[in-house]
N, C-alpha and C positions, 0 to 999 in steps of 0.2 A: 655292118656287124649286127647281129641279135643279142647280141651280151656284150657290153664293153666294159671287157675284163681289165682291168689295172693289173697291171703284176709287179705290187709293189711291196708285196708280203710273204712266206712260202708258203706254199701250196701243192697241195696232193692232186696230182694226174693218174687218174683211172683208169685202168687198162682194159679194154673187151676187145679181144679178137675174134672176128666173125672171121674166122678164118680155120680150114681142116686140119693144118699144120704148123702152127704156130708151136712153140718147143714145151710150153708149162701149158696151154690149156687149149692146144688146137682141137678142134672137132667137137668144142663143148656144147657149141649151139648148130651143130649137123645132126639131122633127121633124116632117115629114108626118102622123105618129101623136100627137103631141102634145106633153107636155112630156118632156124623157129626165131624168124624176129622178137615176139615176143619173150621170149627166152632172154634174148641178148637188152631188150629194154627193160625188162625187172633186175634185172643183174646191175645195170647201171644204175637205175635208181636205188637197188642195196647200195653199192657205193657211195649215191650222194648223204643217202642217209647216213652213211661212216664216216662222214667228213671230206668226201672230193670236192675239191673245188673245178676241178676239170675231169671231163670223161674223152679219153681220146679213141676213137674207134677205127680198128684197122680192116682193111679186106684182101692184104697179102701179107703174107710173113715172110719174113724181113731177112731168113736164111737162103734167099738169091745171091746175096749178097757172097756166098760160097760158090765155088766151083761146081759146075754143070747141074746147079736147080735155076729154073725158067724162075723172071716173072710171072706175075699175074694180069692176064689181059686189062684193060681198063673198062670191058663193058662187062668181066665176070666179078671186079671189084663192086661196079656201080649197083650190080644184082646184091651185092652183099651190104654195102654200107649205106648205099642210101634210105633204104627203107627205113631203117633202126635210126639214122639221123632224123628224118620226116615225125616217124612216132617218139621218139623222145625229150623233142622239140615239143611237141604238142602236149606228151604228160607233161614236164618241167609245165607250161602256160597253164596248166590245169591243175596244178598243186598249190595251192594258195598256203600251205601249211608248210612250204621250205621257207626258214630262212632268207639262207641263201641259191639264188640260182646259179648251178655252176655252168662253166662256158663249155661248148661241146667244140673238141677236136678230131681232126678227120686224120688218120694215119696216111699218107700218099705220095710216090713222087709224080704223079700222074695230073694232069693240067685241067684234062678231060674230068677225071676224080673229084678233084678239088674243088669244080664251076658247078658240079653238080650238088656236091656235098654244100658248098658253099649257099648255094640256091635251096636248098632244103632245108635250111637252119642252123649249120653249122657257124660259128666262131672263128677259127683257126683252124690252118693246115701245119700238121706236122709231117717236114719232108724229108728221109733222112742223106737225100741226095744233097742236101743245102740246094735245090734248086737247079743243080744239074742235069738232072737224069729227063728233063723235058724243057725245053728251049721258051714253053709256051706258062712255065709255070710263073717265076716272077709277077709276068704282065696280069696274069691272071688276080693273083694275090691283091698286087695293088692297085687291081679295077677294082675288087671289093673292099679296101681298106683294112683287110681283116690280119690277125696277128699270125704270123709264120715263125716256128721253131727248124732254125740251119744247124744241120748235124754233122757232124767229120764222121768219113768211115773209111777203108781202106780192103780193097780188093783181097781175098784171100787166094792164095799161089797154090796149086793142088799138092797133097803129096807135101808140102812144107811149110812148116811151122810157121807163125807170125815171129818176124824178128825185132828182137829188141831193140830199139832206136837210142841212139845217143844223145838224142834232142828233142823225144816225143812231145811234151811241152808245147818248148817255142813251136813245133813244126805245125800242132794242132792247132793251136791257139791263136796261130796266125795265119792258117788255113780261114779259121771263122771270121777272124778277124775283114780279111777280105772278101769273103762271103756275104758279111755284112755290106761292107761297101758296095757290091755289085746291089746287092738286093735293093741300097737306098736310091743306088743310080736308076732304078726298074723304077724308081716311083713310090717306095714302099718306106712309111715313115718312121725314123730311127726307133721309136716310141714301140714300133710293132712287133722287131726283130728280138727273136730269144736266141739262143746259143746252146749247143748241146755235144759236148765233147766226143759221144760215142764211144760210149765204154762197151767194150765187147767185141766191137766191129772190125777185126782183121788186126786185133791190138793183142801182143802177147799179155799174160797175165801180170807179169812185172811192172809194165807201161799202165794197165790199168790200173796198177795200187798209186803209180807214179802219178799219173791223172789227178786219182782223187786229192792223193798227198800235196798238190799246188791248184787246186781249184782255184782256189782263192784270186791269183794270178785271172786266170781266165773273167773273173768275175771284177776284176779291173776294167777292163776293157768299157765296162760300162753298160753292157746289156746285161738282161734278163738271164740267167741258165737254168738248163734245166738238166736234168742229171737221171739218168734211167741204168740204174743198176741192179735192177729187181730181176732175181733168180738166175743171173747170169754163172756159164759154169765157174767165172775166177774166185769166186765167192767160196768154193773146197776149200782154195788156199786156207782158209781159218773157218772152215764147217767139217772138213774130208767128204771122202766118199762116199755119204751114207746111202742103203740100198730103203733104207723106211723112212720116211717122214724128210725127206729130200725139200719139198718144198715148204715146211713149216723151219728149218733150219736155214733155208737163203731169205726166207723170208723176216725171220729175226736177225740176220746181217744186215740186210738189208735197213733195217728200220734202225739199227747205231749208227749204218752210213749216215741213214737220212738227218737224224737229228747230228752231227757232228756237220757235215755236207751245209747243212742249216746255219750251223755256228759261223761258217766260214763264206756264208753271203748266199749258197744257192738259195734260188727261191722257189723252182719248180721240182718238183719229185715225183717222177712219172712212176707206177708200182702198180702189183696183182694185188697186194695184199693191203687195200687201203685203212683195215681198221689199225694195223700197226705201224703204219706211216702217221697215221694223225694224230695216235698218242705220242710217236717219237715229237713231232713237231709239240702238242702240247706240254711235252716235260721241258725238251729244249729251252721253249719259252717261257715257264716256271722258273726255269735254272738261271735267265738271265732278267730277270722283274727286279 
């Protein structure tokens, strides 16, 4: 690893999607000419400057995960992510005036992705297959030592609704739960593995309040969580449907989750919106001094 991050405190995860299609900010760093790396490297260092502790960078959006949208290949990921890891690596070593260095995460279920990303100064993979979606990732992970976040998600049915589950919980919780253990069996050390419930992901809206409502539970278990609720559509339930300023209203939902989320043990907070996750976290922790 190039940063060895402890994640023993919470912490703001920054989100850059070098990606056309991502749902709140695809196509932000698409040009005629193609992707503006630099684009997507000053964006992250605004971040770090607003207090991320981690920058996770993705180069497919994560709406495959729905009914008939493709992945994205793994060498037109590598075109997108690895450059922006290589140069963000190298400002972070060149800025004597942070602080803190934050740890850079590669968004991935891709194996291929990850050794690359990995090899270019990356940190951690975040995968939200928990490891699944590529037979070669585990091995991979824990050839470099480096920290991996295992995510629950669940296939969406076309044409119908996610259904409410009677058990969402236990069912999640101990999906990672065993996620984890495969991953320690791979060779990857307990200390490394974070948890990520997968709020949005083929979950009805109910389930997702229900998630957040027993976090806590999850965060028993004994790992790391990280909790990625920023701008998700369940978040209407208590913003509606506004047609203006859509993303400055999930994004102040967002930032009470984060600090409440906080209260009750999460420690990772992956978000678009990091200058108001980091105040959430600093009043939190005013609230309990």
């Amino acid at each position: 690893m190039k940063t060895h991050t402890q994640i023993t405190r919470p912490m703001v995860m920054g989100v850059v999607n070098v990606t056309p299609d991502s749902f709140s900010d695809g196509g932000r760093f698409s040009t005629a000419a193609g992707v503006d790396y630099q684009a997507c490297i000053e964006q992250a260092m605004e971040m770090v400057r607003q207090g991320a502790d981690i920058i996770d960078v993705g180069g497919e959006a994560s709406s495959f995960h729905r009914p008939g949208v493709a992945g994205v290949a793994a060498e037109e990921q590598l075109h997108r992510v690895v450059p922006v890891i290589r140069g963000l690596r190298q400002r972070l070593e060149q800025s004597a005036d942070l602080a803190n260095k934050p740890a850079l995460s590669v968004d991935t279920r891709c194996s291929q992705v990850a050794e690359a990303a990995l090899s270019a100064g990356a940190d951690m993979i975040n995968d939200i297959s928990a490891g699944e979606h590529d037979p070669n990732m585990l091995r991979v992970i824990a050839a470099h030592d480096c920290l991996v976040v295992l995510m629950h998600q669940w296939m969406e049915i076309p044409g119908v609704a996610p259904a409410i589950r009677t058990n969402i919980c236990r069912d999640v919780f101990e999906y990672l739960r065993q996620r984890a253990d495969t991953a320690m069996a791979a060779g990857i050390a307990r200390d490394h593995i974070l948890l990520d419930p997968g709020i949005g992901f083929g979950k009805a809206p109910e389930d997702n309040w229900r998630l957040l409502a027993h976090i806590h539970n999850l965060v028993e278990l004994g790992f790391p969580v990280v909790l990625g609720v920023s701008r998700k559509r369940f978040l209407t339930g208590v913003t509606g449907e506004s047609t203006s300023g859509i993303w400055d209203d999930r994004d102040m939902a967002t930032s009470l989750i984060t600090a409440l989320a906080a209260q009750r043990g999460v420690l990772v907070h992956r978000v678009h919106n990091v200058h108001l996750a980091a105040m959430a976290l600093a009043v939190k922790q005013r609230c309990v001094e």
